[in-house]
Phi, psi and omega in degrees: 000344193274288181329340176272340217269330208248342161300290166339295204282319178288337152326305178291336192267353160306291214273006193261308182307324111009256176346286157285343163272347188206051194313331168277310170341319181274342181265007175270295164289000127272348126335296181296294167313321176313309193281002196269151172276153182302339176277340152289356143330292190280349170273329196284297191296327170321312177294334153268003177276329196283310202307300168328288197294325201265008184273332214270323180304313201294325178285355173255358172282339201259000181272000000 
């Protein structure tokens, strides 16, 4: 649970710098993301899903 608890908090502190460092930059890429068809959507998200999993395999493979 700890490990998760601290995977959570660096995701946020990832996706929070974007914002706070270039409120317009972010707000510009969501715009652009408004305009995306939903299956480019679902692919982006797919895609990151994967990358998650296979980061998540690689890092319990390498203990």
């Amino acid at each position: 649970m700890r490990i998760l608890m601290a995977a959570i908090a660096i995701a946020l502190v990832i996706e929070g710098l974007l914002p706070f460092l270039s409120p317009a930059v972010f707000r510009s890429g969501l715009r652009s993301m408004l305009e995306l068809d939903d299956r480019i959507l679902r692919i982006i998200g797919f895609v990151a899903i994967a990358l998650g999993v296979a980061l998540l395999y690689l890092s319990r493979s390498m203990e």
